[in-house]
C-alpha positions as CSV (number, residue, x, y, z in Angstrom):
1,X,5.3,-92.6,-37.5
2,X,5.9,-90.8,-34.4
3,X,8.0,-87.8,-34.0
4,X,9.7,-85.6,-31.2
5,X,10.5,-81.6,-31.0
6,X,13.7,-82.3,-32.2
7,X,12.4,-83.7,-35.6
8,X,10.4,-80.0,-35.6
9,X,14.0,-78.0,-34.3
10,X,15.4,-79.6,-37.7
11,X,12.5,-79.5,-39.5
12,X,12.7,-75.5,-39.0
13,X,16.4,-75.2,-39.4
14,X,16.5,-77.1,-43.1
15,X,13.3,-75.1,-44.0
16,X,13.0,-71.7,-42.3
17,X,9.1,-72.5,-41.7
18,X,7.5,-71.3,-38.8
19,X,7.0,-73.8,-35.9
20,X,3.4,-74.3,-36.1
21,X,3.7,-74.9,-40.2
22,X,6.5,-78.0,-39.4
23,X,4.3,-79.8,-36.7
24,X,1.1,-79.6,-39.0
25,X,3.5,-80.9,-42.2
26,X,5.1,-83.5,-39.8
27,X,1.1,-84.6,-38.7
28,X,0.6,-84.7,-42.3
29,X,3.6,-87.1,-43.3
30,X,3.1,-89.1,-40.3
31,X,6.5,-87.8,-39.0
32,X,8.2,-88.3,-42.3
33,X,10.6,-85.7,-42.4
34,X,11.8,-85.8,-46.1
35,X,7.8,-86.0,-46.7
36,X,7.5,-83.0,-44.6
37,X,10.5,-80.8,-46.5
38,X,8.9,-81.5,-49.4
39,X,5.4,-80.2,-48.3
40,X,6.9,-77.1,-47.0
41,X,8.3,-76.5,-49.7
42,X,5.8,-76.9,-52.2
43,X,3.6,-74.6,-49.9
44,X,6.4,-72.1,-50.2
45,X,6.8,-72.0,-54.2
46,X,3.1,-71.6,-53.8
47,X,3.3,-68.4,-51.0
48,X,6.2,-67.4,-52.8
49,X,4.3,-66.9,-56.7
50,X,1.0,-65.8,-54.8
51,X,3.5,-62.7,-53.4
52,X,5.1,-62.2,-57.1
53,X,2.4,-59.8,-58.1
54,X,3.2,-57.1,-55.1
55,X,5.1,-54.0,-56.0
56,X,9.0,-54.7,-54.3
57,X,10.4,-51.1,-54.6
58,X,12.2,-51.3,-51.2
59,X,15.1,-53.3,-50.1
60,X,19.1,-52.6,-50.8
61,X,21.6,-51.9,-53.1
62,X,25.0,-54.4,-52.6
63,X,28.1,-53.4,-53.5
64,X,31.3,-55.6,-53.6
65,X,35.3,-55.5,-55.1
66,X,37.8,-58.2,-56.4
67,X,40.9,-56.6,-57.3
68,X,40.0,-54.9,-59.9
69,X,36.4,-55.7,-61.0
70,X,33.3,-54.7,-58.9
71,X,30.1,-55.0,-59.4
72,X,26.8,-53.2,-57.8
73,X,23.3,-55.7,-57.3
74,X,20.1,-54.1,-56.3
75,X,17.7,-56.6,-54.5
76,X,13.9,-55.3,-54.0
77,X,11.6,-56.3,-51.3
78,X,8.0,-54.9,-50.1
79,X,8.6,-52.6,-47.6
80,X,11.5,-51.0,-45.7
81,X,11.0,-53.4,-42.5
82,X,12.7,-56.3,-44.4
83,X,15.7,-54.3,-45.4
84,X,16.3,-54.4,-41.5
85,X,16.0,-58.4,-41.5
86,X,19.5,-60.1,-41.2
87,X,18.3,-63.0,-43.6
88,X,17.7,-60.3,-46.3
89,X,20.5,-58.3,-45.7
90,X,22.6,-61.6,-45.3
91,X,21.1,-62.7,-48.8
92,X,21.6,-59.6,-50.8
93,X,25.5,-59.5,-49.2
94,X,25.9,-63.1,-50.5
95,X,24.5,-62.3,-54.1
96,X,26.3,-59.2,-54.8
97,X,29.9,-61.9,-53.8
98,X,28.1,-63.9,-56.5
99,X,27.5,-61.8,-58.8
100,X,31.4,-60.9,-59.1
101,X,31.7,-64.5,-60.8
102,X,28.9,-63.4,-63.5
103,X,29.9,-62.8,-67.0
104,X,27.8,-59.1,-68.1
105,X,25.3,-57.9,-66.3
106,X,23.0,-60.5,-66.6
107,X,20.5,-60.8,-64.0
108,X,19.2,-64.4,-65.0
109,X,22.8,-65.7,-65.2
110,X,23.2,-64.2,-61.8
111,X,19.9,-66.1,-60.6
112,X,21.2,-69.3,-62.1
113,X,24.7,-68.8,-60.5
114,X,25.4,-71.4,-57.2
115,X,24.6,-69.6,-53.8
116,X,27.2,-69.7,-50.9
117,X,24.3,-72.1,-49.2
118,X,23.8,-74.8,-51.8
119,X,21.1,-74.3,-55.2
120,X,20.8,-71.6,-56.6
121,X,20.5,-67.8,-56.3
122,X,16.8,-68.2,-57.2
123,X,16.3,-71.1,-55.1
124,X,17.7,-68.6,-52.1
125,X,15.7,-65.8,-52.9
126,X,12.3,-68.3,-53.4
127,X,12.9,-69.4,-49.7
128,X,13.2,-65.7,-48.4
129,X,10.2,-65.2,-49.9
130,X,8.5,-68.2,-48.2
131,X,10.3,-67.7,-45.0
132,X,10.5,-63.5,-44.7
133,X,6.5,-63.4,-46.4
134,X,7.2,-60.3,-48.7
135,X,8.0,-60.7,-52.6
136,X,11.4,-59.9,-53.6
137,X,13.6,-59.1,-56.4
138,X,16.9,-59.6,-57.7
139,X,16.1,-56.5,-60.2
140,X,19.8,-55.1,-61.7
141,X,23.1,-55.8,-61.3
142,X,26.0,-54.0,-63.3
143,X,29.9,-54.4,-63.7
144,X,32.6,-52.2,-63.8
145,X,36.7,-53.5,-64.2
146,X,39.3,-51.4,-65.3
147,X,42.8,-53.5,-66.8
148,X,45.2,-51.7,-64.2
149,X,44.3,-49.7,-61.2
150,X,41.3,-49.4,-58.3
151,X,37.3,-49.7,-58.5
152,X,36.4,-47.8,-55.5
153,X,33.1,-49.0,-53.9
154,X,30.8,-46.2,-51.9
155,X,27.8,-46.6,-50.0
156,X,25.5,-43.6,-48.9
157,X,23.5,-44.1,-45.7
158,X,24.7,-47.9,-45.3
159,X,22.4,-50.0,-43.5
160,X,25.5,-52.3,-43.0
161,X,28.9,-52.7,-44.5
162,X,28.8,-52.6,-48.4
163,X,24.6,-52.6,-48.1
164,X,22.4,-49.7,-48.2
165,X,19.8,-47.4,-50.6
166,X,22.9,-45.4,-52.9
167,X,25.5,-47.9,-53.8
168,X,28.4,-46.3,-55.9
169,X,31.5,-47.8,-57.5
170,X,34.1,-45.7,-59.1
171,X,37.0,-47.3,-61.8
172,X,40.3,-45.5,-62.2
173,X,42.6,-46.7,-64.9
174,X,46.1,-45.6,-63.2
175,X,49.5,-46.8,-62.6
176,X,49.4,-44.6,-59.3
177,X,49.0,-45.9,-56.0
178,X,46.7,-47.4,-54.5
179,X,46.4,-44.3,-51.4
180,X,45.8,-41.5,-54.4
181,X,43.1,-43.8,-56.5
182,X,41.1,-44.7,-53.1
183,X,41.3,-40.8,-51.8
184,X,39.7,-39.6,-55.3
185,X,37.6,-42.6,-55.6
186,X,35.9,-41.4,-52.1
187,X,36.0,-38.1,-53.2
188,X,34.5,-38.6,-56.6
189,X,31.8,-41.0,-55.7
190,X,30.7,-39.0,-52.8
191,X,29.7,-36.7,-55.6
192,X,28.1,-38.7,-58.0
193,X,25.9,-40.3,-55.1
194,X,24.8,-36.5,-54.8
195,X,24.8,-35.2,-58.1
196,X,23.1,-38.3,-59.8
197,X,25.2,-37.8,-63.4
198,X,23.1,-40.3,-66.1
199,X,26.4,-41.1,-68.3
200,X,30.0,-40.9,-68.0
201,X,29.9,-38.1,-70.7
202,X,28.2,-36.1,-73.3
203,X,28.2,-38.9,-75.9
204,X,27.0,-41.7,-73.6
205,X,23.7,-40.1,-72.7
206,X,21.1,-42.0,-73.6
207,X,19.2,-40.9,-77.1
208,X,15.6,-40.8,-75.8
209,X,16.5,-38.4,-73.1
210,X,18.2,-35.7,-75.0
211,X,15.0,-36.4,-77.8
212,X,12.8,-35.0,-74.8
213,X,14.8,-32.5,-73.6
214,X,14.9,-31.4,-77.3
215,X,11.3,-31.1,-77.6
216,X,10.8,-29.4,-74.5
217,X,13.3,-26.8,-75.5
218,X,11.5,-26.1,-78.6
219,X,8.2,-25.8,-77.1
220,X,9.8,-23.2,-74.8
221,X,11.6,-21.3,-77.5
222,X,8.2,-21.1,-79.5
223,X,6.3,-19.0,-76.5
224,X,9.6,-16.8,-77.0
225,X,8.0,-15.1,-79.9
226,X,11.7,-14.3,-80.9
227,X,13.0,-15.7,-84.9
228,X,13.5,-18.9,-85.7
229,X,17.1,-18.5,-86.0
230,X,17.4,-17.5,-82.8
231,X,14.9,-20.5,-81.5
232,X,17.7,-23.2,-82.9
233,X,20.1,-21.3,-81.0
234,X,18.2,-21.3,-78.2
235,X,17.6,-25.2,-78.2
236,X,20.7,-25.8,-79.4
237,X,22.3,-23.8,-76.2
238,X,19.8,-26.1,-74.3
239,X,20.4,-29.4,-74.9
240,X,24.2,-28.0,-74.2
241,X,23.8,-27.3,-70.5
242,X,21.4,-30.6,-70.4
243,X,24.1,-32.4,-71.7
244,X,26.8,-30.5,-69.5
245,X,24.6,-31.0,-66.4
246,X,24.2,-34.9,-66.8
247,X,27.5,-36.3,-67.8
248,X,29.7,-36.9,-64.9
249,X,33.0,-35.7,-66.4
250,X,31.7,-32.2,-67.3
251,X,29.2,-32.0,-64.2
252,X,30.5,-29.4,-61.7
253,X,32.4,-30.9,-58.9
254,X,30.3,-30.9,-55.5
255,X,33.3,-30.5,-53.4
256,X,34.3,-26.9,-54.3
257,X,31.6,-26.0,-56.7
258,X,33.3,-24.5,-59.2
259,X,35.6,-27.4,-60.9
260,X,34.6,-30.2,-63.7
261,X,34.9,-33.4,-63.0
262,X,36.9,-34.0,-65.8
263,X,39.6,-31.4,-64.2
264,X,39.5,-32.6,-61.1
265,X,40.6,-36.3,-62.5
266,X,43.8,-34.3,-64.3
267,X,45.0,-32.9,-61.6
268,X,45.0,-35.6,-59.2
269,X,47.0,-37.7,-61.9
270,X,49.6,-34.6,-62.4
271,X,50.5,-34.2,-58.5
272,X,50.5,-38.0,-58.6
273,X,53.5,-37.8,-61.6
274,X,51.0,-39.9,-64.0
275,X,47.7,-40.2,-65.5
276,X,44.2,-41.0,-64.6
277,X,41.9,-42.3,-66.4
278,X,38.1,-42.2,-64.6
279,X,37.0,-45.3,-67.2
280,X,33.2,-45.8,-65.8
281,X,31.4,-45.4,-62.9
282,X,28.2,-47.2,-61.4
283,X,24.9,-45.4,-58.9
284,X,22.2,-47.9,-58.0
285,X,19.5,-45.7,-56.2
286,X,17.2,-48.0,-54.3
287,X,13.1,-48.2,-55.9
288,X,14.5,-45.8,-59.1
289,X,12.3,-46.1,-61.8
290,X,10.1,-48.5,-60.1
291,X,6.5,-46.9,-59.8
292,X,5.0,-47.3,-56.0
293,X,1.8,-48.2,-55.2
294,X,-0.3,-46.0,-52.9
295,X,-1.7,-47.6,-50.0
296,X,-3.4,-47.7,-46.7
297,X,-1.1,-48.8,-44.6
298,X,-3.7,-49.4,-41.3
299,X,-5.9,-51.3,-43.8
300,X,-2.9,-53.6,-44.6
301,X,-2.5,-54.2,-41.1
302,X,-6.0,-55.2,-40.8
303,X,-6.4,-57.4,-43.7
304,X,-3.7,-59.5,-42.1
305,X,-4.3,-59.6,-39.1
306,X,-8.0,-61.0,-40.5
307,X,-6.3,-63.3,-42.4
């Protein structure tokens, strides 16, 4: 079966496939386009878990709002070149819009969710990963909603509108207006994108951490040589300021320096005439927690152009 360059011009548009890769399927199918998809395809599940095994720690954080629910998604590619790439960004945008319509913070439920495109998340994100070459990740997403008031959404350093490496998202519980919750929203996520609190307060920091704060305290107040009394005190006084340091409503407030958080929330609701609640807050840093690989960056280039 014969076929022309406009069987190739669809062939490309349905499948993303590089010219050359559509004319050899369409030789192999005889001109058989649904043959041809199919091929494609099949070679791009394969590309696509041959790439799995690469370390994604680049890419961007998504942030989106619904009234009063948002939600932050981070999406992880290979390197920092494909954060640039309109399909990517255009795929991590769409997501994030998805992921507003998923129950929890569950990243498979998220991947199993119906794209804006048609399929699936995951069947969008396996033909990126065909299409773009580089292994990518839908990695995290979380949820914040507050029952009356405003989730404020912030992106540090956005590599386009909602997308970027520091996505924020702020939720006020408030009865005041919509102007005072978005200017303290701004204000207060501007400082947690810089301050980097781990929990909203003392009581929500995570266990392990203050275990290993605890134990380096000790081992410090031991080369102190001073009484044991005094060592608990010491430790005790340490976990304090850890705790004090880390929890966003007690942090100091990066704006003048000198204020918590915490106060800072209370005053805003008394010259608004009401109260204000600051309920939970999300920061997605891009790559956090994910260890990099080292590599050779001119050897890379090599090996591929090699083959």
């Amino acid at each position: 079966m014969a076929y022309t360059a406009a069987d190739v011009k669809n062939l490309r548009e349905r499948t993303g496939a590089g010219m050359m890769d559509c004319k050899k399927a369409l030789d192999e199918s005889n001109g058989d386009i649904e043959a041809a998809v199919d091929a494609l395809r099949a070679k791009g599940l394969a590309a696509a878990a041959k790439k799995s095994s690469r370390t994604a720690a680049e890419g961007l954080v998504g942030v989106a709002v619904t009234g009063t629910k948002g939600v932050a998604v981070e999406v992880n590619s290979e390197t920092d070149f494909v954060a640039k790439n309109e399909q990517f960004q255009d795929f991590v945008r769409k997501t994030t819009e998805v992921a507003l319509g998923v129950a929890g913070d569950d990243v498979e439920a998220l991947k199993a969710a119906g794209y804006p495109n048609g399929g699936t998340v995951a069947d969008a994100l396996t033909n990126n990963v065909a299409t773009i070459g580089e292994n990518q990740q839908v990695r995290r997403m979380k949820t914040v909603e507050v029952s009356q008031g405003l989730i404020v959404p912030y992106m540090h350093n956005a590599a386009a509108p909602n997308l970027g490496k520091i996505g924020v998202l702020v939720a006020l519980e408030s009865d005041a207006s919509a102007e005072v919750l978005e200017g303290l929203g701004k204000q207060i996520a501007m400082h947690i994108a810089a301050a980097f609190p781990l929990a909203l307060n003392a009581d929500d920091l995570d266990a392990e951490l203050i275990e290993r704060e605890r134990k380096i305290a000790k081992e410090k107040a031991a080369e102190s040589g001073k009484p044991e009394n005094v060592q608990e005190k010491m430790v005790e006084g340490a976990i304090a300021k850890y705790a004090k340091e880390n929890a966003l409503l007690s942090q100091v407030f990066v704006m003048d320096n000198k204020t918590p958080v915490q106060q800072v929330v209370d005053q805003a609701g008394k010259e608004a005439g009401t109260k204000i609640v600051l309920k939970d807050f999300v920061r997605f840093q891009l790559g956090e927690g994910i260890e990099k690989e080292e590599s050779d960056f001119a050897a890379e280039v090599a090996a591929a152009v090699a083959g």
